[in-house]
C-alpha positions as CSV (number, residue, x, y, z in Angstrom):
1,X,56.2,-33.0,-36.1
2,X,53.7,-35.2,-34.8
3,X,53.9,-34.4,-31.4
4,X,53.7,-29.9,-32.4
5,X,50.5,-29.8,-34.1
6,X,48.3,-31.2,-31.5
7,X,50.0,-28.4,-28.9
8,X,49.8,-25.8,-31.4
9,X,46.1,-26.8,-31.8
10,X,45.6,-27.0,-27.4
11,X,47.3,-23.1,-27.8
12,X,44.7,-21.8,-30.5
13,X,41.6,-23.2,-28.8
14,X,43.0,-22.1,-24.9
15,X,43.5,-18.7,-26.6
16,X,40.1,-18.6,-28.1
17,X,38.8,-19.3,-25.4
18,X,40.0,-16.6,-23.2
19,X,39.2,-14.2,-25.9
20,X,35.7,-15.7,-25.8
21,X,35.5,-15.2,-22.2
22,X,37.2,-11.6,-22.5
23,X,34.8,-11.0,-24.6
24,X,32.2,-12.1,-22.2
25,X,33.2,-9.9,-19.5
26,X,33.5,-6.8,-21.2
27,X,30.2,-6.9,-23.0
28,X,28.8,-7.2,-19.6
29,X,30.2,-4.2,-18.3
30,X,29.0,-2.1,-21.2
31,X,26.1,0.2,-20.2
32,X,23.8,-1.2,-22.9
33,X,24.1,-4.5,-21.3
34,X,23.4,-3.7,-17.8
35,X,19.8,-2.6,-19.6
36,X,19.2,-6.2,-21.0
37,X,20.4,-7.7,-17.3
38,X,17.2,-6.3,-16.2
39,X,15.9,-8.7,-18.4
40,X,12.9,-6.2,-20.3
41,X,12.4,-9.0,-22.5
42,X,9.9,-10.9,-19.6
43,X,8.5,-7.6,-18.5
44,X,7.5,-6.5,-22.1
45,X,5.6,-9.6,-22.2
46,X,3.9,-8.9,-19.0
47,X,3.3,-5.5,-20.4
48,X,1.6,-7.2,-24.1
49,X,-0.5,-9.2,-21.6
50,X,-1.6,-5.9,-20.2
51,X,-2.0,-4.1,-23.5
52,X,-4.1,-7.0,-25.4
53,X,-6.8,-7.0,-22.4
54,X,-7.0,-3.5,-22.5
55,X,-8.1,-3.8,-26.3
56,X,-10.2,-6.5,-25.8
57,X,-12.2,-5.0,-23.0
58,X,-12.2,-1.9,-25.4
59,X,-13.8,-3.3,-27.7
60,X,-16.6,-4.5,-25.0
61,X,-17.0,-0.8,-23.4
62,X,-17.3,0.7,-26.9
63,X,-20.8,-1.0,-27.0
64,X,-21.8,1.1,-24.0
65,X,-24.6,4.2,-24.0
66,X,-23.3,5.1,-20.6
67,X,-20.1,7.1,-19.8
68,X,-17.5,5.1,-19.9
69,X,-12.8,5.3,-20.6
70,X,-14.4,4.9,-24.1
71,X,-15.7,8.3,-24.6
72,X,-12.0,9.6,-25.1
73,X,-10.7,6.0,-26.8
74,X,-8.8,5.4,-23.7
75,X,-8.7,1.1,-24.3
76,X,-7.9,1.8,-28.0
77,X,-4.9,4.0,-27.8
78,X,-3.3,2.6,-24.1
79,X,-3.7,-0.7,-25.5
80,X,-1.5,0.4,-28.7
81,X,0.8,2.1,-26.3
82,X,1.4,-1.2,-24.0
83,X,1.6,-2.9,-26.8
84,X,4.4,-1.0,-28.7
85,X,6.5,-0.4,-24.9
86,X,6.1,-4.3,-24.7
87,X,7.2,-5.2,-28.3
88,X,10.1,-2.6,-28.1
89,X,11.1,-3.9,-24.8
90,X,11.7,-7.5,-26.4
91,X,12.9,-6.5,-29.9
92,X,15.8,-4.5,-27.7
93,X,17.1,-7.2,-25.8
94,X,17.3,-9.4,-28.4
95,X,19.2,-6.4,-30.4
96,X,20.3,-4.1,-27.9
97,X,21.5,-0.5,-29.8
98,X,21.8,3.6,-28.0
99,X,18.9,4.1,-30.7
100,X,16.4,1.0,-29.9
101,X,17.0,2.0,-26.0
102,X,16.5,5.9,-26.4
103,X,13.5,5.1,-28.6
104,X,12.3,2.5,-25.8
105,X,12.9,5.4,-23.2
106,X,10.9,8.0,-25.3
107,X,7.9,5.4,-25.6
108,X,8.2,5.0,-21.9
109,X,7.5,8.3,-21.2
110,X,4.6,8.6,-23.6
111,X,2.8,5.7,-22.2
112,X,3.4,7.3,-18.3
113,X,1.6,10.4,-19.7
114,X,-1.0,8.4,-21.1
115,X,-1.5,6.5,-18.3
116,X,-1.6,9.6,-16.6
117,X,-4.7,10.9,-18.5
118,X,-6.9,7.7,-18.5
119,X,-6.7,7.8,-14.4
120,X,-7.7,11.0,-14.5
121,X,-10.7,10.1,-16.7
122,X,-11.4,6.9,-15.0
123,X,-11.7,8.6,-11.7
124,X,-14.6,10.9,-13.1
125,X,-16.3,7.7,-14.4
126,X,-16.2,6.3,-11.5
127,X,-17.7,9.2,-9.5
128,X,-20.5,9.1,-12.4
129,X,-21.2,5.8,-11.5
130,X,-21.6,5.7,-7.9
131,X,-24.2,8.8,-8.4
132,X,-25.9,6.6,-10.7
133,X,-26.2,3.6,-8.5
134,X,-27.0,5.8,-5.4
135,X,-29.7,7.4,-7.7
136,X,-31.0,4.2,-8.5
137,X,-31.3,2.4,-5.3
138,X,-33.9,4.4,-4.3
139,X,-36.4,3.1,-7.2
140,X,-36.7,-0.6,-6.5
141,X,-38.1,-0.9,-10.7
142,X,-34.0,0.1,-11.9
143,X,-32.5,-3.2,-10.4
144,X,-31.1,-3.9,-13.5
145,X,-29.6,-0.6,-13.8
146,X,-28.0,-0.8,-10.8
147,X,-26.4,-4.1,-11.9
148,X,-25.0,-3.0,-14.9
149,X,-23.1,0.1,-13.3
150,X,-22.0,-2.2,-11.0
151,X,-21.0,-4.3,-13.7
152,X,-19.1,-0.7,-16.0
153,X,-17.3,-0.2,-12.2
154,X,-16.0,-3.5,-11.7
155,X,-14.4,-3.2,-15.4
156,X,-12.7,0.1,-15.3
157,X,-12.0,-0.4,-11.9
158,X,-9.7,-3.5,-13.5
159,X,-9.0,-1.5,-16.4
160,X,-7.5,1.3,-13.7
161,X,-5.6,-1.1,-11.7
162,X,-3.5,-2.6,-14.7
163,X,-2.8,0.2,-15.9
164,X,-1.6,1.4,-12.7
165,X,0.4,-1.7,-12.6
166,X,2.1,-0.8,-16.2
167,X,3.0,2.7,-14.6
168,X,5.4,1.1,-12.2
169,X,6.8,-1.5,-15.0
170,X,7.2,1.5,-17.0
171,X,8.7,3.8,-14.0
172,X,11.6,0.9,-13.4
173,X,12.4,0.9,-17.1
174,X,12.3,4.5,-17.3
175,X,15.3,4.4,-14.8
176,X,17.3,1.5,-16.1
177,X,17.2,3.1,-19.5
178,X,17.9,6.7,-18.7
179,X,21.1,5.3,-16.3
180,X,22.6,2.9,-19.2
181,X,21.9,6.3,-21.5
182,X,23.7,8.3,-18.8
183,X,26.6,6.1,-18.3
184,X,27.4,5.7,-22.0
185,X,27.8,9.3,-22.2
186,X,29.8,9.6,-19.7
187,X,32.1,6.7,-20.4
188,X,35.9,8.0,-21.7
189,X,38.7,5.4,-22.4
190,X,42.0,6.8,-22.8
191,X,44.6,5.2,-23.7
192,X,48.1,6.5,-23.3
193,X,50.8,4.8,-25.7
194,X,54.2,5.9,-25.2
195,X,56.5,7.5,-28.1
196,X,59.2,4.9,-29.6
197,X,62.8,6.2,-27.9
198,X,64.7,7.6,-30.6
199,X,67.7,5.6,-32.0
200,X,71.4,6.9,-31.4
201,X,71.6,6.3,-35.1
202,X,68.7,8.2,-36.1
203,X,69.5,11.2,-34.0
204,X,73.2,11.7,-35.9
């Protein structure tokens, strides 16, 4: 009697353990999962980094009497956006769902759009300020104006590059999530279990 328990005991655990690793293997193959093996947990935290200097130089531009990304609230509402993509993006991989990635896509696609916009609007500051300075370079009394548009291009010109930089984050997760979507819709198990045979008894 002895000697039975501690095998019985060796048979449980070896059995939980392939169901452990079973278990393993098949949650990696789900769709879902293949999303959180990108790992959009590190980029959403490259994507806050993004989104919190985007506020904070916001916040500076919104000081400004010249034309600047403020004039439409660019820093304000792209800094929400990369801040919500980047705080979705780590709240999913830590409880991945179809919901929390579809929402994750749809947030995506917002912030593309957005990104989209404030390019545009950066672009016409920037041909604003390079009138200005060539304006001002012919009166040797506006040094200091030429300074500080030199000083507005140098921020939005950052301002434009990261956010160019959250477009391509943005464009990779776009595609992850719409092919883990994609495949989960597509993915059919059947199962074929055949019919008992029929007793000679039961047939009389």
């Amino acid at each position: 009697m002895e000697d039975t328990e501690p095998t019985s005991r060796e048979t449980t655990t070896g059995q939980d353990g392939t169901q452990e690793a079973d278990h393993a293997v098949l949650m990696s193959s789900k769709p879902l999962h293949r999303f959180i093996q990108r790992e959009p947990r590190n980029l959403g935290i490259v994507i806050l980094i993004f989104g919190c200097a985007e506020l904070l130089m916001g916040f500076q531009l919104a000081s400004e009497s010249m034309q600047t990304s403020c004039g439409i609230y660019i820093p304000l509402w792209q800094g929400a956006l990369f801040l919500i993509c980047g705080n979705l993006s780590i709240y999913t991989e830590i409880h991945p769902s179809k919901k929390m990635v579809t929402l994750c896509l749809a947030m995506y696609v917002i912030s593309i759009l957005g990104i989209v916009v404030s390019s545009c609007y950066r672009i016409n500051c920037f041909a604003t300020y390079l009138f200005m300075s060539s304006k001002a370079k012919y009166d040797k009394e506006q040094d200091w104006a030429t300074n500080r548009v030199e000083q507005l291009f140098g921020v939005e010109g950052l301002l434009f590059t990261s956010s160019l930089c959250v477009s391509v984050l943005l464009i990779f997760l776009c595609a992850v999530a719409r092919l883990a979507l994609k495949s989960t819709r597509t993915q059919v198990i059947v199962q074929h279990i055949p019919a008992p045979p029929q007793s000679d008894a039961t047939s009389n």
